[in-house]
VEXDREN-2710 file (C-alpha; in Angstrom, 1 decimal):
% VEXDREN-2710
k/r/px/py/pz
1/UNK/58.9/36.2/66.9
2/UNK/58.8/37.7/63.3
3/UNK/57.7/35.2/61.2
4/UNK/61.4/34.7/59.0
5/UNK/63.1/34.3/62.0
6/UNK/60.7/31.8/64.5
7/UNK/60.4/30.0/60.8
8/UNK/64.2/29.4/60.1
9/UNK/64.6/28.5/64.2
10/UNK/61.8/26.0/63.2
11/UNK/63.3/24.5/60.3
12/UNK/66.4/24.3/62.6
13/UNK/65.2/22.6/65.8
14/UNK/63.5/20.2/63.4
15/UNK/66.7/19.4/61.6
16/UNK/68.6/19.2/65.1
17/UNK/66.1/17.1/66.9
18/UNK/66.2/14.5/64.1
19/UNK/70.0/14.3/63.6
20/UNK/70.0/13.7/67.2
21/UNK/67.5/10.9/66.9
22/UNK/69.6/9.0/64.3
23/UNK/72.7/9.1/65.6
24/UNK/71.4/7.2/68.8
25/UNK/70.9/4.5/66.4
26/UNK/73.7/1.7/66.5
27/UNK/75.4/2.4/63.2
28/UNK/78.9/3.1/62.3
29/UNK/79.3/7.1/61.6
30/UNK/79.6/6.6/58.0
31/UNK/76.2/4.8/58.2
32/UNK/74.7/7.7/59.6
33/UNK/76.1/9.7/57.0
34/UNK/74.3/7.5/53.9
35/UNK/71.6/7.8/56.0
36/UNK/71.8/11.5/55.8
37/UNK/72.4/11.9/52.3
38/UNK/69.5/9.8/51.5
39/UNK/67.2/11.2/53.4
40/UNK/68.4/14.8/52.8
41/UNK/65.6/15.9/49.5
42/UNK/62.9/14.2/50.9
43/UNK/64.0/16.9/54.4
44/UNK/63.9/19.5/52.2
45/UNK/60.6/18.7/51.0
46/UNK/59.0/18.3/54.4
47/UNK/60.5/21.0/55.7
48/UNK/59.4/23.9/52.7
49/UNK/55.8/23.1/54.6
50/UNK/57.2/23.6/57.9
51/UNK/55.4/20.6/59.6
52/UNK/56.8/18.4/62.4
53/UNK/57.0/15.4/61.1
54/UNK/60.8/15.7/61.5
55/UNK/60.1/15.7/64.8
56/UNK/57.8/12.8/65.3
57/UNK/60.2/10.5/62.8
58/UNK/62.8/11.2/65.6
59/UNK/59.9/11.4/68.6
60/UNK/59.8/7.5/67.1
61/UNK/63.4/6.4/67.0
62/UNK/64.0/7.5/70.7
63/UNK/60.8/5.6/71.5
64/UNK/63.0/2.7/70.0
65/UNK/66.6/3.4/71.4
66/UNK/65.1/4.5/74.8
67/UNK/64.1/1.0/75.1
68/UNK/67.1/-0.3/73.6
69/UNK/68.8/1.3/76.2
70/UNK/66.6/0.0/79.1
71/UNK/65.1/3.5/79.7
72/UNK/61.6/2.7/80.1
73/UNK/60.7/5.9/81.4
74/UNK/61.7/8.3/78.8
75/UNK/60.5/5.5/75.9
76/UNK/56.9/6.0/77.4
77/UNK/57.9/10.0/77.7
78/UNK/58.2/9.6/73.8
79/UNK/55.1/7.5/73.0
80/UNK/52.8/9.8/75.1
81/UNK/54.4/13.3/73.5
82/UNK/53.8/11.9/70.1
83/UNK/50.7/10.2/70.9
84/UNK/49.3/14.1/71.9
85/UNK/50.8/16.0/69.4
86/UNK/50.0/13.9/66.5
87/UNK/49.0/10.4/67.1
88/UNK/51.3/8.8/65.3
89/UNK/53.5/8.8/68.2
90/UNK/51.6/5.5/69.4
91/UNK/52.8/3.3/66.9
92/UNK/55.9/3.3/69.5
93/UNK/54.2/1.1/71.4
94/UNK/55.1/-1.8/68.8
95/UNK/58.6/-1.6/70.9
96/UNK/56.8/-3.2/73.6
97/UNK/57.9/-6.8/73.5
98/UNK/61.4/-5.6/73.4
99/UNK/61.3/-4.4/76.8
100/UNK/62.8/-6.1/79.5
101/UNK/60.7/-4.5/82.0
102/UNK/57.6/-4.5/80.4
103/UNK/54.8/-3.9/84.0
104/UNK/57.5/-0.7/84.9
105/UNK/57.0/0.6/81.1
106/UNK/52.9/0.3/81.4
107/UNK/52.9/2.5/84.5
108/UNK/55.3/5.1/82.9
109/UNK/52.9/5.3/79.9
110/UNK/49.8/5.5/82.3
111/UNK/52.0/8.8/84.4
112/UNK/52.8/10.4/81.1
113/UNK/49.6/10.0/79.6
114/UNK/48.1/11.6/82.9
115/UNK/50.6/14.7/82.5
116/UNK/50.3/15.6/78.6
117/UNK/46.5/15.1/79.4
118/UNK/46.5/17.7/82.5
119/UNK/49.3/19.8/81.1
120/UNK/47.5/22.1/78.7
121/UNK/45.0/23.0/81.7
122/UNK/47.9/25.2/83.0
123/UNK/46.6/27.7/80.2
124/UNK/42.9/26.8/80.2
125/UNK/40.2/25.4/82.0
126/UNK/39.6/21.7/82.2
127/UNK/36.4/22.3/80.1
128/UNK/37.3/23.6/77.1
129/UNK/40.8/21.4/77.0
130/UNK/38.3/18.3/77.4
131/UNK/35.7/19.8/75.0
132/UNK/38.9/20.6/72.7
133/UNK/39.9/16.7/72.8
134/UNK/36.4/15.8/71.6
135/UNK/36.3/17.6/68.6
136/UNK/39.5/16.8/67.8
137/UNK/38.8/13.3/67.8
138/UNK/34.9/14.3/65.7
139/UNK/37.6/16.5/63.2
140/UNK/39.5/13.4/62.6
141/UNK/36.4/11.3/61.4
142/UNK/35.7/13.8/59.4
143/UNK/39.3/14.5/57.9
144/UNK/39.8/10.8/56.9
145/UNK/36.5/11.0/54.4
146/UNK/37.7/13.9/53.1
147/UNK/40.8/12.8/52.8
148/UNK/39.7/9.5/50.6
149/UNK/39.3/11.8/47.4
150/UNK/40.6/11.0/43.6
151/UNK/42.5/14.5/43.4
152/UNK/43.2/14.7/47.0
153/UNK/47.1/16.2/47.8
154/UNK/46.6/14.1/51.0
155/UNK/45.5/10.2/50.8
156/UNK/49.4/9.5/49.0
157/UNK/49.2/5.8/50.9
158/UNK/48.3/2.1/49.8
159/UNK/44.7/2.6/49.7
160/UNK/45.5/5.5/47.9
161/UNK/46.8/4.0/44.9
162/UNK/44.3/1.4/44.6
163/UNK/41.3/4.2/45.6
164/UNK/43.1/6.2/42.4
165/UNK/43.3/3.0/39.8
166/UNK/39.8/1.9/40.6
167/UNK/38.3/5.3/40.6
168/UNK/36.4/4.7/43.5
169/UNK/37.1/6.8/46.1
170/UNK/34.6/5.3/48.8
171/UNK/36.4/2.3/49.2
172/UNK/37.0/1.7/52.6
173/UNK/40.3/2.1/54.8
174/UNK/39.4/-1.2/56.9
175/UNK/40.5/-4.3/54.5
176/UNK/43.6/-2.9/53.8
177/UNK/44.2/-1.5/57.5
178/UNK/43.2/-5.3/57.9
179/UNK/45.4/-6.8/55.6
180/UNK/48.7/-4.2/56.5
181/UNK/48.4/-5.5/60.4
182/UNK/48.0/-8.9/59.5
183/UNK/51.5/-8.2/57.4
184/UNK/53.0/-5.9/60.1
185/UNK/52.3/-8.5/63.4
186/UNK/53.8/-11.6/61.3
187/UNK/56.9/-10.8/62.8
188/UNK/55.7/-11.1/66.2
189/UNK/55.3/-15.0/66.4
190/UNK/59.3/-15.0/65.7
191/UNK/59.7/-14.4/69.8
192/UNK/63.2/-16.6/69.7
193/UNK/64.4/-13.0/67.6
194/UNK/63.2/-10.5/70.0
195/UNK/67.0/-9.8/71.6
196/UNK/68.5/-9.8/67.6
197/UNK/69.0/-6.1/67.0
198/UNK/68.9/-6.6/63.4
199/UNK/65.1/-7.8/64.1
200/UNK/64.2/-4.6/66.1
201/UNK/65.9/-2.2/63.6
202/UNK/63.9/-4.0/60.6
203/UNK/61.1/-3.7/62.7
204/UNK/62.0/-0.2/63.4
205/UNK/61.6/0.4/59.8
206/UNK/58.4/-1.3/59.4
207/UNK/57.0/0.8/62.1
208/UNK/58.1/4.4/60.0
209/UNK/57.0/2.7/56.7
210/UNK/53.6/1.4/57.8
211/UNK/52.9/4.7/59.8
212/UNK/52.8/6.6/56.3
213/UNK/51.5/4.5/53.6
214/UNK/48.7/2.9/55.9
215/UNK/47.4/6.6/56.4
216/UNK/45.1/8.2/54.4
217/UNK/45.9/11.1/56.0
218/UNK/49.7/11.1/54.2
219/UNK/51.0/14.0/52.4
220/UNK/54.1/14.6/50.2
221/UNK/55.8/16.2/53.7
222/UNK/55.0/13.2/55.6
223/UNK/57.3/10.7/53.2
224/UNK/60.0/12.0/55.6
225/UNK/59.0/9.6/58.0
226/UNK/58.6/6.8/55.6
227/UNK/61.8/7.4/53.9
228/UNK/64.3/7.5/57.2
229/UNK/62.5/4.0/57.4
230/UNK/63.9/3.7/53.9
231/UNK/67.4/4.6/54.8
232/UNK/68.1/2.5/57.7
233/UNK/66.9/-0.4/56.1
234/UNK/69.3/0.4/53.1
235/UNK/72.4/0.5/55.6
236/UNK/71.6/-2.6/57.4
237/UNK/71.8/-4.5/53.9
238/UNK/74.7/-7.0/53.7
239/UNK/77.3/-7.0/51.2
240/UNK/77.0/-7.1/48.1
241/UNK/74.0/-5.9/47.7
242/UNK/71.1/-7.9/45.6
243/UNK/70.2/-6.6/42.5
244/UNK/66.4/-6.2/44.2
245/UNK/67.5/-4.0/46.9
246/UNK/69.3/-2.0/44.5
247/UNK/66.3/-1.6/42.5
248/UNK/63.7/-0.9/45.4
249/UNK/66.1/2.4/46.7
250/UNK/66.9/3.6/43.2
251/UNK/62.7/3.5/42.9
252/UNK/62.3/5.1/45.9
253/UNK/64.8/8.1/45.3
254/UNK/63.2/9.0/42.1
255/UNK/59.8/8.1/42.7
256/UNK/59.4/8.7/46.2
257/UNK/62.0/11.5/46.8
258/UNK/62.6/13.2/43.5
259/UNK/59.4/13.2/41.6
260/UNK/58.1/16.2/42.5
261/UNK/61.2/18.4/42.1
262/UNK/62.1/20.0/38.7
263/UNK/65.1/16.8/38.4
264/UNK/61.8/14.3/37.5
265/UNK/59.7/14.6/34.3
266/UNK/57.0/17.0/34.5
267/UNK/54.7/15.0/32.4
268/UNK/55.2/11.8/33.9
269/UNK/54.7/13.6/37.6
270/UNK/51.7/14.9/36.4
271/UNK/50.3/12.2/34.2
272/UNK/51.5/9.5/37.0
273/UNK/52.7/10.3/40.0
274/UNK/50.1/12.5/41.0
275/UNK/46.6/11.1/39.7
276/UNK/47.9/7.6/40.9
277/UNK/49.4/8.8/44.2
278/UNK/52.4/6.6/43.0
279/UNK/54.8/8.2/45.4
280/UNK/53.4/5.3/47.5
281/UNK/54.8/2.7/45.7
282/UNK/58.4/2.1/45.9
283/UNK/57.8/2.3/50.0
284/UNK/54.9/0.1/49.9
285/UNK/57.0/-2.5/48.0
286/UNK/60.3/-1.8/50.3
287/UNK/57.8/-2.4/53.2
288/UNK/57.0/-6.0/52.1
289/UNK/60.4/-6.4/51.6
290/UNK/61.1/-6.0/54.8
291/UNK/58.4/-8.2/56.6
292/UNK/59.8/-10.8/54.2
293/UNK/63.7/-10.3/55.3
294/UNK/62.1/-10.1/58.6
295/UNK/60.4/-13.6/58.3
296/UNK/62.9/-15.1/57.1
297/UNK/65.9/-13.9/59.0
298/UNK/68.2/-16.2/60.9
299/UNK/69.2/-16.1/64.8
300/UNK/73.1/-15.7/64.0
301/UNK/72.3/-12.8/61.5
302/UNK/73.0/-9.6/63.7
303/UNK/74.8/-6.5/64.0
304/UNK/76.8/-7.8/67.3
END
């Protein structure tokens, strides 16, 4: 198609597929709708560079309410698509525990893994789709050291900030890849919460946090997958709010959302924000926030 038209359809079939994915959550309407509205600049954002991470943020949800709703097969469908398009489709596999039929859920992953693998050999010879995968995976090396620069636009993650402050840009990925799984599997030893959906959804939003801000590959268009992770968790807050939570999404929305439109400071975005990769921060601290709500939430606390 001409290129103003296939880019508008584009923008659209983003838009679509990731409404769809967050209404499939288990929220009232008008928590959808807060959801929207929050989400809605850092959309815009993502989608003036026309990526797809609209489409893996809801390529992650349906990994989660596919298992919610006891559809296996379609959950692994999910895993797999994202897992070839993008890799960041595998962190769906952190919905594993909540599975109730965890052996059937393996072999679906194994079938769809088989077809996304064979699929694009419809087009081309097995050769040069297997010689493709390998240099794909060489690229990626490659793209994560070149990614761990000072005045990188990519890099926009926890190790980017300290990378940034330090001024050392070799430091490596592994301690705090280290540290963020060590923070992200605490969670797991609280089995007796595994059937609480307010544990899942909080974990669902530790999932589209950590994704982001443990890359170094994230961008300013990839904060739309962090920051959906930001809205849910604001709607599953209890009234009234704390004082903290109110501070951690007003943070985010300027920081995160708004600092590099014309509404923030261009001195500060430019002095701060950018050198510092500080649009980082406010999810980095929501994200602790939430393995510490998630540590220390109690069995009758739910949404049911």
């Amino acid at each position: 198609m001409p290129d103003a038209i296939g880019m508008v359809l584009w923008s659209v079939f983003n838009a679509l597929v990731m409404l769809w994915a967050i209404k499939k959550l288990p929220f009232k309407p008008s928590k959808i709708n807060i959801i929207l509205w929050i989400i809605l600049n850092e959309f815009i954002t993502t989608t003036l560079g026309f990526q797809i991470n609209p489409i893996m943020t809801a390529i992650i949800i349906l990994s989660f309410t596919s298992i919610q709703e006891e559809k296996e097969w379609k959950a692994a469908f999910f895993i797999m698509l994202g897992t070839f398009i993008k890799l960041y489709g595998i962190v769906g596999l952190a919905f594993f525990f909540f599975s109730k039929h965890k052996i059937k859920f393996m072999l679906y992953l194994i079938v769809w893994s088989i077809v996304f693998f064979l699929l694009p050999m419809l087009l081309s010879s097995p050769d040069y789709i297997i010689n493709s995968y390998q240099e794909w995976l060489e690229r990626l090396v490659v793209k994560n050291s070149e990614n761990a620069s000072l005045d990188s636009m990519q890099d926009i993650s926890f190790m980017g900030i300290i990378r940034r402050i330090v001024g050392n840009p070799n430091l490596s990925n592994l301690p705090f890849l280290l540290f963020g799984l060590i923070g992200f599997g605490l969670p797991y030893l609280r089995i007796q919460l595994y059937n609480n959906v307010k544990f899942r959804i909080l974990l669902l939003c530790s999932v589209l946090l950590f994704t982001v801000i443990f890359s170094s590959g994230s961008e300013s268009p990839t904060y739309i997958i962090a920051f959906v992770g930001v809205a849910i968790w604001f709607v599953l807050q209890e009234k009234p709010m704390s004082r903290l939570n109110w501070f951690l999404l007003i943070f985010a929305l300027l920081v995160t959302s708004l600092s590099s439109t014309d509404l923030f400071p261009k001195y500060l975005y430019k002095a701060l924000v950018k050198p510092y990769a500080l649009k980082a921060l406010p999810c980095v601290l929501i994200w602790f926030k939430i393995i510490y709500d998630m540590m220390l939430l109690k069995k009758e606390d739910d949404l049911v």
